[in-house]
KOLVEXZA-165628 format. One record per atom (N, C-alpha, C, O, CB): x, y, z; residue in one letter; residue number from 1; atom name. Coordinates in Angstrom, 3 decimals, decimal comma, padded with zeros to 6 digits, always signed. Glycine has a CB too. Layout:
# KOLVEXZA-165628
{pt {X; Y; Z}; "a"; NUM; "CA"};
...
# end
This chain:
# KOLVEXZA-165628
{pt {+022,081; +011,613; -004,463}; "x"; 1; "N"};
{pt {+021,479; +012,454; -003,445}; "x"; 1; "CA"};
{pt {+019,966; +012,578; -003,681}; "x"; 1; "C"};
{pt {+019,270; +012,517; -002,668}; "x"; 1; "O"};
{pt {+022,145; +013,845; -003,437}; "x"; 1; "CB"};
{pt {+019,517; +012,698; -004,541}; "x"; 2; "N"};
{pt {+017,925; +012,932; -005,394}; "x"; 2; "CA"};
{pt {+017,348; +011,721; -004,340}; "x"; 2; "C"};
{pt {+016,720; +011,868; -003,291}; "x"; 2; "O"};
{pt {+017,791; +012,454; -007,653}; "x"; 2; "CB"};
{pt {+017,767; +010,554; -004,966}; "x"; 3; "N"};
{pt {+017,191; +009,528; -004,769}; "x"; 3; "CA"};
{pt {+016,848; +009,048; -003,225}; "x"; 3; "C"};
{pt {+015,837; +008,487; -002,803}; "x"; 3; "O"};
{pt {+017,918; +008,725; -005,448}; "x"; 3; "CB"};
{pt {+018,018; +009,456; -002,544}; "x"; 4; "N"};
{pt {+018,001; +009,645; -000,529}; "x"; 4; "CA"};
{pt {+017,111; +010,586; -000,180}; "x"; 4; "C"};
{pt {+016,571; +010,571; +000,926}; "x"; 4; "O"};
{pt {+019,539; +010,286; +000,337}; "x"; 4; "CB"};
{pt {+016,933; +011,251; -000,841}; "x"; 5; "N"};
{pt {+016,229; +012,856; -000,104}; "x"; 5; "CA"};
{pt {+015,146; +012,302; -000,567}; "x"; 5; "C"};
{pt {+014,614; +011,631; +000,317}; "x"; 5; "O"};
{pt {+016,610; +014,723; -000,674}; "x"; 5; "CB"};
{pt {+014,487; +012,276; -001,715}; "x"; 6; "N"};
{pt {+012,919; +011,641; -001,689}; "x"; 6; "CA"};
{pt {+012,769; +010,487; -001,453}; "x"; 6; "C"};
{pt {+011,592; +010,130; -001,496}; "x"; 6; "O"};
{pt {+012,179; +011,691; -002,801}; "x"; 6; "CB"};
{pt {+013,469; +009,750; -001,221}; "x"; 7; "N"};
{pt {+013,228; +008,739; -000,279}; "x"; 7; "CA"};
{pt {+012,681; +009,148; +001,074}; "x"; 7; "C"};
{pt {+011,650; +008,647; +001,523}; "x"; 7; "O"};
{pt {+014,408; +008,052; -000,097}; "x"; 7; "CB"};
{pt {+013,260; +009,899; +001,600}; "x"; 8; "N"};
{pt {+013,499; +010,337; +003,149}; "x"; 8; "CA"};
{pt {+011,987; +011,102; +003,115}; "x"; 8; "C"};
{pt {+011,268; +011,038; +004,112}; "x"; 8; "O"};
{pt {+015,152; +011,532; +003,553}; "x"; 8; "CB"};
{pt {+011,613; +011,733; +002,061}; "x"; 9; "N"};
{pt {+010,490; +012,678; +001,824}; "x"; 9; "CA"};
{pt {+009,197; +011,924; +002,016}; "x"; 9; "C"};
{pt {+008,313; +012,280; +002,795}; "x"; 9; "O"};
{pt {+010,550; +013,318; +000,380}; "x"; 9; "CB"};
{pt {+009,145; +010,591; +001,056}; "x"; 10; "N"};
{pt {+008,552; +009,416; +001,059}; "x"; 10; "CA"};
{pt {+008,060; +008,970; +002,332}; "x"; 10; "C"};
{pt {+006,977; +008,392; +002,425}; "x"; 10; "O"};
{pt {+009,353; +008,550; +000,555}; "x"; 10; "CB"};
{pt {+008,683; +009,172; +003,163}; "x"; 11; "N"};
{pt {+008,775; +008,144; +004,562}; "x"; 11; "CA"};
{pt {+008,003; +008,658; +005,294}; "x"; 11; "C"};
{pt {+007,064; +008,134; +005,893}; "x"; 11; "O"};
{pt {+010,101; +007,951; +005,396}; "x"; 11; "CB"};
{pt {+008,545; +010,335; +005,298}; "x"; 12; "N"};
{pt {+007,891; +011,386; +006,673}; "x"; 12; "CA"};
{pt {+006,400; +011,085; +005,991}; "x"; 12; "C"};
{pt {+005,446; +010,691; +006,663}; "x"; 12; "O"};
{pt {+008,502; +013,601; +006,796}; "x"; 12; "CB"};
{pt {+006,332; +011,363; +004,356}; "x"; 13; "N"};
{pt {+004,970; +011,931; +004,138}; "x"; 13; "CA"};
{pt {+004,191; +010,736; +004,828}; "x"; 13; "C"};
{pt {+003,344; +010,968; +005,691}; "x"; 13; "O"};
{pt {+004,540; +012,252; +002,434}; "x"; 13; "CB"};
{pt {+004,530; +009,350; +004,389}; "x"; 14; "N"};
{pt {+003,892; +008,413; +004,805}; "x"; 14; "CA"};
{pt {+003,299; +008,233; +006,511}; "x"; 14; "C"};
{pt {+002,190; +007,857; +006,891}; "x"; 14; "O"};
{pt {+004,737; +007,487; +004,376}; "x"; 14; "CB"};
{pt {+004,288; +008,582; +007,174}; "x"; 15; "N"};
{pt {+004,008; +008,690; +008,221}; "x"; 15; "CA"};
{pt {+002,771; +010,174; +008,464}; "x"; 15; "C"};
{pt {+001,767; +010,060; +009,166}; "x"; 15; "O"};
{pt {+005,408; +008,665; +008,849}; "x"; 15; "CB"};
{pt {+002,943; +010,767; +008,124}; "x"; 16; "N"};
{pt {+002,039; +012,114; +008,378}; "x"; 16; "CA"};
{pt {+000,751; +011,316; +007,925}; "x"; 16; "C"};
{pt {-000,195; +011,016; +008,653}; "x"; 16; "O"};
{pt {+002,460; +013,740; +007,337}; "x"; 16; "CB"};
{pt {+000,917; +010,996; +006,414}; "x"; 17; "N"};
{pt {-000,974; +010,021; +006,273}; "x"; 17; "CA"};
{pt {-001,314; +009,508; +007,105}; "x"; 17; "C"};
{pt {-002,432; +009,831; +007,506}; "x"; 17; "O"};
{pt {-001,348; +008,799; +005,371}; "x"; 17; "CB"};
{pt {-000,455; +008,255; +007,965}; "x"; 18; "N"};
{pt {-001,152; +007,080; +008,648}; "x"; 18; "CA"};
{pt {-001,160; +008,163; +010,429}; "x"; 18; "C"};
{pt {-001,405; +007,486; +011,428}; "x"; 18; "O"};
{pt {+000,108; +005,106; +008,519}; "x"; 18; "CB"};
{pt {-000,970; +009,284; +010,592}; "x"; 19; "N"};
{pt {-001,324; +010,037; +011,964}; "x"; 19; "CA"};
{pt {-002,646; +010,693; +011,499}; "x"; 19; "C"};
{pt {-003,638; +010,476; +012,195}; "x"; 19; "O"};
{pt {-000,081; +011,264; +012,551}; "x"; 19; "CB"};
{pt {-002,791; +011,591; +010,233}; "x"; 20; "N"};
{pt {-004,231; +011,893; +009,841}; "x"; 20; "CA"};
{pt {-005,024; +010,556; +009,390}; "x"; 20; "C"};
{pt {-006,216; +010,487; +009,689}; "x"; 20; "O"};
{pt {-004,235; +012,985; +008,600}; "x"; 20; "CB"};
{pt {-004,689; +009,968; +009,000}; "x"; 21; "N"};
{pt {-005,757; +008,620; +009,270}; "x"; 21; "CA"};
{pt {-006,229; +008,501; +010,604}; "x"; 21; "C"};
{pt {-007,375; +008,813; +010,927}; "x"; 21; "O"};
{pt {-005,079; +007,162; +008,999}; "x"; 21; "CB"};
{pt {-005,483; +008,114; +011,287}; "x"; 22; "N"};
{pt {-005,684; +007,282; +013,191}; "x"; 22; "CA"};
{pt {-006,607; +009,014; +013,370}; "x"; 22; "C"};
{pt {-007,807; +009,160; +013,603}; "x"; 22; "O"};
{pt {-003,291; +006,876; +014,825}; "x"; 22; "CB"};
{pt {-005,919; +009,737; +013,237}; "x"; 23; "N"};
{pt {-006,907; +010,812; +013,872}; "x"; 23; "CA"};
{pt {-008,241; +010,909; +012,992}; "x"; 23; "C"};
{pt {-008,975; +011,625; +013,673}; "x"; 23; "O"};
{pt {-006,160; +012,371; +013,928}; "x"; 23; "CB"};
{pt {-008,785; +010,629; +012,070}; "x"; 24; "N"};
{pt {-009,741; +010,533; +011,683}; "x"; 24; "CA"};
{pt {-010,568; +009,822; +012,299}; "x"; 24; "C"};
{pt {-011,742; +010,193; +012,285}; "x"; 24; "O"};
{pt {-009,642; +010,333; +010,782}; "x"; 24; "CB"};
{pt {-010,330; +009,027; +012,766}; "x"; 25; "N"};
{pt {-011,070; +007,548; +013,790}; "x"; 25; "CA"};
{pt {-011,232; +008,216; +014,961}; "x"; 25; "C"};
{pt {-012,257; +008,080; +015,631}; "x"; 25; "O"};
{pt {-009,993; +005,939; +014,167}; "x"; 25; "CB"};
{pt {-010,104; +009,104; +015,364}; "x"; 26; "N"};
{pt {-010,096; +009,415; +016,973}; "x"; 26; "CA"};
{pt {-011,156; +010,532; +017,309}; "x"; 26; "C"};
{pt {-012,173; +010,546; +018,002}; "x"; 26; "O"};
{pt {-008,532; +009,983; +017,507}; "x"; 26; "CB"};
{pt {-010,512; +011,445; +016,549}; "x"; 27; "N"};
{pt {-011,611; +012,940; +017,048}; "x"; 27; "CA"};
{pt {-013,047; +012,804; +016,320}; "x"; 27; "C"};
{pt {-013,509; +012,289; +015,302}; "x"; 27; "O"};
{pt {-010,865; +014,747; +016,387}; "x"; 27; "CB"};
{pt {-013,533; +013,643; +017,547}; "x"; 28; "N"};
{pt {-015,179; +013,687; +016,905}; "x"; 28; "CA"};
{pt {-015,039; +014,565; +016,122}; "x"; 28; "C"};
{pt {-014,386; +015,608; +016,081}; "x"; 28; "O"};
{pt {-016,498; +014,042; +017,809}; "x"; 28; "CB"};
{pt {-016,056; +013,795; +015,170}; "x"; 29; "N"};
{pt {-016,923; +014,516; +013,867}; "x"; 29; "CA"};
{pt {-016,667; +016,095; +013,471}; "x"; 29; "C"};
{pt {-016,283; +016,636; +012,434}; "x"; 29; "O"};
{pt {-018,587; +014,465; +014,245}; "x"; 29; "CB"};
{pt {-016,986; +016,501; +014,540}; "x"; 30; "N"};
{pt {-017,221; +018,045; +014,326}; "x"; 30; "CA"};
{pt {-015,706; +018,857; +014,354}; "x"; 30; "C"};
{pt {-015,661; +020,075; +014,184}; "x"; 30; "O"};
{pt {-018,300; +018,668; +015,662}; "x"; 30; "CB"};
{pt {-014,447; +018,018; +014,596}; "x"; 31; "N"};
{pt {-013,079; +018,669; +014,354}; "x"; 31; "CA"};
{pt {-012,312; +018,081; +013,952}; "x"; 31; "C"};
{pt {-011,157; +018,162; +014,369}; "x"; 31; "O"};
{pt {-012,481; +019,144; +015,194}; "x"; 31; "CB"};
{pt {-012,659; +017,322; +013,051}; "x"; 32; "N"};
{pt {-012,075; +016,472; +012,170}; "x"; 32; "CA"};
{pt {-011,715; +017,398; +010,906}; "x"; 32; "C"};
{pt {-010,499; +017,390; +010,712}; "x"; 32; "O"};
{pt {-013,040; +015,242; +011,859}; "x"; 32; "CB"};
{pt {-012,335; +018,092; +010,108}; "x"; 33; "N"};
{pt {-011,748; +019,004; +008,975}; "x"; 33; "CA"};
{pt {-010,715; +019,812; +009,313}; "x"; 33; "C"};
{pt {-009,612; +019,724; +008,774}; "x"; 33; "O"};
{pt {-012,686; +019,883; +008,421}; "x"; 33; "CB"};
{pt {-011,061; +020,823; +010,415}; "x"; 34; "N"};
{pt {-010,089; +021,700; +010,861}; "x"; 34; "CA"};
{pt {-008,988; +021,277; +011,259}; "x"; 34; "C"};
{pt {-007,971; +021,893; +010,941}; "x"; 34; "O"};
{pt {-010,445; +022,366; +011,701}; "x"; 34; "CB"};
{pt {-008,896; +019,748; +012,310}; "x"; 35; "N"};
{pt {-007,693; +019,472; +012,630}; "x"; 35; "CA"};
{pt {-006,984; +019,204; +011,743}; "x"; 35; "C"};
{pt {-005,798; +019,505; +011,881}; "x"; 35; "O"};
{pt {-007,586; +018,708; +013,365}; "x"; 35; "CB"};
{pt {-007,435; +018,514; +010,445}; "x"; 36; "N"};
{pt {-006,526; +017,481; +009,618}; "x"; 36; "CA"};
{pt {-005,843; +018,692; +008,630}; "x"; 36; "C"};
{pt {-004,681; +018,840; +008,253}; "x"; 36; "O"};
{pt {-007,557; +016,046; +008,631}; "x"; 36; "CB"};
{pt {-006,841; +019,341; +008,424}; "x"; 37; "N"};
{pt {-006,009; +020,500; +007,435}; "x"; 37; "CA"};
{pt {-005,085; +021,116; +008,869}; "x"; 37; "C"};
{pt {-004,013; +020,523; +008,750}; "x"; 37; "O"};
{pt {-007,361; +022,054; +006,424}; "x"; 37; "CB"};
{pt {-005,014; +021,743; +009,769}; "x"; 38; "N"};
{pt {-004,140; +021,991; +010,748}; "x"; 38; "CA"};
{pt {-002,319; +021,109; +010,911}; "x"; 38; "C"};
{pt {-001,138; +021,448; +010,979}; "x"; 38; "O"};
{pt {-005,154; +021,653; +011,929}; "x"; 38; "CB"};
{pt {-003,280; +019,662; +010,903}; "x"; 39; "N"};
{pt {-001,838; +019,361; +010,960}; "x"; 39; "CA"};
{pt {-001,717; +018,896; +009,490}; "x"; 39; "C"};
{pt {-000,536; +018,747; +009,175}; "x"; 39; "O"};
{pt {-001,357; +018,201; +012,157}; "x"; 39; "CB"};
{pt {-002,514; +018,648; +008,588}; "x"; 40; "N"};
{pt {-001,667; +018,239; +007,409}; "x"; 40; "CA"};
{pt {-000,602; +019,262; +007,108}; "x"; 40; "C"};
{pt {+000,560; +018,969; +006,824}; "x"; 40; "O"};
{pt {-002,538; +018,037; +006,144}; "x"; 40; "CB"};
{pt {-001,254; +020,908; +007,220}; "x"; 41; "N"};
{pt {-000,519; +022,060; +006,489}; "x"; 41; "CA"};
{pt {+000,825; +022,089; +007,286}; "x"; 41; "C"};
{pt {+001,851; +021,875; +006,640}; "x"; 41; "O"};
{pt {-001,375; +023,613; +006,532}; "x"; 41; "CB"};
{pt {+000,947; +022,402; +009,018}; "x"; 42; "N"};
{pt {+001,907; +022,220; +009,402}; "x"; 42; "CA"};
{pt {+003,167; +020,914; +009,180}; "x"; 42; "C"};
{pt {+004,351; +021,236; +009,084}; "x"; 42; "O"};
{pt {+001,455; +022,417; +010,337}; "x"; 42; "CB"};
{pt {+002,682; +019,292; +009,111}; "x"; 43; "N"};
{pt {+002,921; +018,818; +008,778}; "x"; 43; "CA"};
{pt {+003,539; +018,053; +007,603}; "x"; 43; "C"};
{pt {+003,877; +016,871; +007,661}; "x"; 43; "O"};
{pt {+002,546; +018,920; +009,160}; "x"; 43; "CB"};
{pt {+003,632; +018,699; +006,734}; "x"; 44; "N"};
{pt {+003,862; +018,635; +005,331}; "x"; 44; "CA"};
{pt {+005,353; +020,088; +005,388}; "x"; 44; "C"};
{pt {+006,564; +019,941; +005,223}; "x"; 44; "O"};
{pt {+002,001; +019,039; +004,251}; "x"; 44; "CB"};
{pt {+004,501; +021,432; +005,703}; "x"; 45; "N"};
{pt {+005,405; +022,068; +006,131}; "x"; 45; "CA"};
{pt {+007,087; +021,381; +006,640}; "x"; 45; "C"};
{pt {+008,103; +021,167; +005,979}; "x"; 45; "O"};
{pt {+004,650; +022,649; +007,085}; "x"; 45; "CB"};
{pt {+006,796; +021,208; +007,959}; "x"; 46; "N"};
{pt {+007,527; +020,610; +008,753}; "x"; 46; "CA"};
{pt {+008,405; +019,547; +008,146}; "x"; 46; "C"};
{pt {+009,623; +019,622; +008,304}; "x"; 46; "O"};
{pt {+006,763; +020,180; +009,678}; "x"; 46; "CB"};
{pt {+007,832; +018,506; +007,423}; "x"; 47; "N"};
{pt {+008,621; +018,197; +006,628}; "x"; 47; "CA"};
{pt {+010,239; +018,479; +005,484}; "x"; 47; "C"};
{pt {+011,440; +018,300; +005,287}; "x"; 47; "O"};
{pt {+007,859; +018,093; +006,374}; "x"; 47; "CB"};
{pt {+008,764; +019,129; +005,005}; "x"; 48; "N"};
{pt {+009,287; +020,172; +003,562}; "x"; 48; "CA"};
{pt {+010,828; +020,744; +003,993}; "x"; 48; "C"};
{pt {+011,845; +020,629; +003,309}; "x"; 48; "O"};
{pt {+008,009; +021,882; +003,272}; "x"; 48; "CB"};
{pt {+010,671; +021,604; +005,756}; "x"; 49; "N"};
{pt {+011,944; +022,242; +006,009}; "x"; 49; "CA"};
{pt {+012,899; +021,208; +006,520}; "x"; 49; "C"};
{pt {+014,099; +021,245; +006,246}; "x"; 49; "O"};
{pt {+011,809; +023,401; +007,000}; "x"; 49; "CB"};
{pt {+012,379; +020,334; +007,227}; "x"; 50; "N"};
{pt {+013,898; +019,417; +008,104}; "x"; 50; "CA"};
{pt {+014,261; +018,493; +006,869}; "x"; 50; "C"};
{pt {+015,403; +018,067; +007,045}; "x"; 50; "O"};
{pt {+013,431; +018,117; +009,895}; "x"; 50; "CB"};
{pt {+013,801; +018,097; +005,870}; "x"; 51; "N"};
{pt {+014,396; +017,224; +005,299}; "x"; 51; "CA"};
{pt {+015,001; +018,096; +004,073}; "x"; 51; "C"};
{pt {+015,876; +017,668; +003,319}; "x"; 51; "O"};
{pt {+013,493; +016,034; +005,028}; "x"; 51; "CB"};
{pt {+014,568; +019,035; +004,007}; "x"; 52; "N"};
{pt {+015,559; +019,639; +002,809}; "x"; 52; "CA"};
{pt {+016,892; +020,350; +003,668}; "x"; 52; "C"};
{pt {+017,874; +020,668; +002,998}; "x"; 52; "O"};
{pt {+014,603; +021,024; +001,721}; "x"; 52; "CB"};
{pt {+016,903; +020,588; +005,147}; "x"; 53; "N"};
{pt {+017,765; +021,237; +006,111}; "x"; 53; "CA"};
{pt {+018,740; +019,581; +005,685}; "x"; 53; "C"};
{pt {+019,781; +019,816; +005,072}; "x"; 53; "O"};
{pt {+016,960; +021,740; +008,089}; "x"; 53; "CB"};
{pt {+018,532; +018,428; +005,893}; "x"; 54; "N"};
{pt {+018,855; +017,148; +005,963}; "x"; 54; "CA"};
{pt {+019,848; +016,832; +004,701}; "x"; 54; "C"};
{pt {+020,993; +016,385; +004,642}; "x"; 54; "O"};
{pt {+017,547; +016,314; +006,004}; "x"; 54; "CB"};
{pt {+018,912; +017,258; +003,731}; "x"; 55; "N"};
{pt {+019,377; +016,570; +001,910}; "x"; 55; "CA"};
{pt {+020,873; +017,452; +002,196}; "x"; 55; "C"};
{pt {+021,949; +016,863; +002,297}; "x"; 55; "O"};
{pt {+018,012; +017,367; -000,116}; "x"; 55; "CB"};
{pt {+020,718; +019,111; +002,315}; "x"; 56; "N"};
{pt {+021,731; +019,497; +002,424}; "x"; 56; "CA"};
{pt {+022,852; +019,562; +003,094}; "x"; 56; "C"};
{pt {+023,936; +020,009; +002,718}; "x"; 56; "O"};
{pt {+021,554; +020,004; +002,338}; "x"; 56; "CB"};
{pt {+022,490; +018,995; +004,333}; "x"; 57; "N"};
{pt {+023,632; +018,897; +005,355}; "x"; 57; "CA"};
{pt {+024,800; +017,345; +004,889}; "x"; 57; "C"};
{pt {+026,014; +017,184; +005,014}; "x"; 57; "O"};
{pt {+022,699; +018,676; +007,154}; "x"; 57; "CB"};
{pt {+023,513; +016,304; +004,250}; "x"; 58; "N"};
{pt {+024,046; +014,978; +002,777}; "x"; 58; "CA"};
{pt {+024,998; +015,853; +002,188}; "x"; 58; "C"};
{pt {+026,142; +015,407; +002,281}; "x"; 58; "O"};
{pt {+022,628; +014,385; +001,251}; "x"; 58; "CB"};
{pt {+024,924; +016,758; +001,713}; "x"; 59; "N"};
{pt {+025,767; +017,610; +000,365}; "x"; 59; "CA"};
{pt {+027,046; +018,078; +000,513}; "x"; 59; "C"};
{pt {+028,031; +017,976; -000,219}; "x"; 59; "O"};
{pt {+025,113; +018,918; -000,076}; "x"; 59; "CB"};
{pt {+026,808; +018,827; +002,015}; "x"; 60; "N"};
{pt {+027,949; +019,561; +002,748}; "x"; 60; "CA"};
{pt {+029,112; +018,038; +003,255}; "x"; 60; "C"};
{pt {+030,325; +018,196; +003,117}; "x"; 60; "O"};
{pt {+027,101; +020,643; +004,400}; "x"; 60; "CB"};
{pt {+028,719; +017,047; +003,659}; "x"; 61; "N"};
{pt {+029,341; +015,957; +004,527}; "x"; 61; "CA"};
{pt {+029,889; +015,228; +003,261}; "x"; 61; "C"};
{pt {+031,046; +014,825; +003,140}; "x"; 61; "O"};
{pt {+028,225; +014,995; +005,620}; "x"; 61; "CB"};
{pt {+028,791; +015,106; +002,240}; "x"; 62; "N"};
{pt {+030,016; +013,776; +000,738}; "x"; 62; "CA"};
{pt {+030,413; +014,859; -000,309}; "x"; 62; "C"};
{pt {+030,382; +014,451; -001,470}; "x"; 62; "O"};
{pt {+028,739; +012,035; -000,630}; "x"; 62; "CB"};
{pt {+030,867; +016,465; -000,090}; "x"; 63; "N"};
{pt {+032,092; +017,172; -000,807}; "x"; 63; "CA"};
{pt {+032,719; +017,363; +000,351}; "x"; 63; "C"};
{pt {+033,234; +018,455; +000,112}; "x"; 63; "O"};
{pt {+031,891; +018,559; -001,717}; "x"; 63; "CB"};
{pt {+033,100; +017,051; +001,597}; "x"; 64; "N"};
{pt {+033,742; +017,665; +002,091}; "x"; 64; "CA"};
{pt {+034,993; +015,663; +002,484}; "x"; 64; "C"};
{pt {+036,122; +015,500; +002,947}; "x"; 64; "O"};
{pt {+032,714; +018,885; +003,356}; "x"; 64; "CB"};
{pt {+034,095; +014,825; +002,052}; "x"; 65; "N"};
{pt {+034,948; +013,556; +002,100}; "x"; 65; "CA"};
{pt {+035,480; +013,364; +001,511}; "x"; 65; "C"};
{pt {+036,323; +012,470; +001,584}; "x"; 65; "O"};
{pt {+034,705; +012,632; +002,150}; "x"; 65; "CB"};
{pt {+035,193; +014,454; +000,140}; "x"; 66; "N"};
{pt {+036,245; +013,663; -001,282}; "x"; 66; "CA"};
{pt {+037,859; +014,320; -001,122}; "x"; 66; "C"};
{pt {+038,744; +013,982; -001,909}; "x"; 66; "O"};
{pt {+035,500; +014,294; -003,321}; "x"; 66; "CB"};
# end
């Protein structure tokens, strides 16, 4: 289970970098700090809750097969 769940953790985060990247290129200059901390914090957040909502719902589904 460890190994699926940060995997899965791995993936989102990756994806969240390469959207604050592209938005680095996109927005002007002057809202570029605020946005990226905006969505990094939510983003990371957001993460943090659906994939640990995820790991566990993994937990509940392979004790309830054995």
């Amino acid at each position: 289970m460890w190994y699926d769940a940060n995997a899965l953790v791995g993936k989102h985060c990756l994806l969240l970098g390469l959207l604050m990247v592209a938005l680095e290129f996109i927005l002007p200059r002057s809202a570029v700090i605020l946005t990226l901390q905006i969505v990094g914090t939510i983003g990371f957040a957001g993460i943090m809750i659906t994939d640990w909502l995820t790991a566990n719902r993994w937990v509940r589904e392979r004790s309830s097969s054995r």
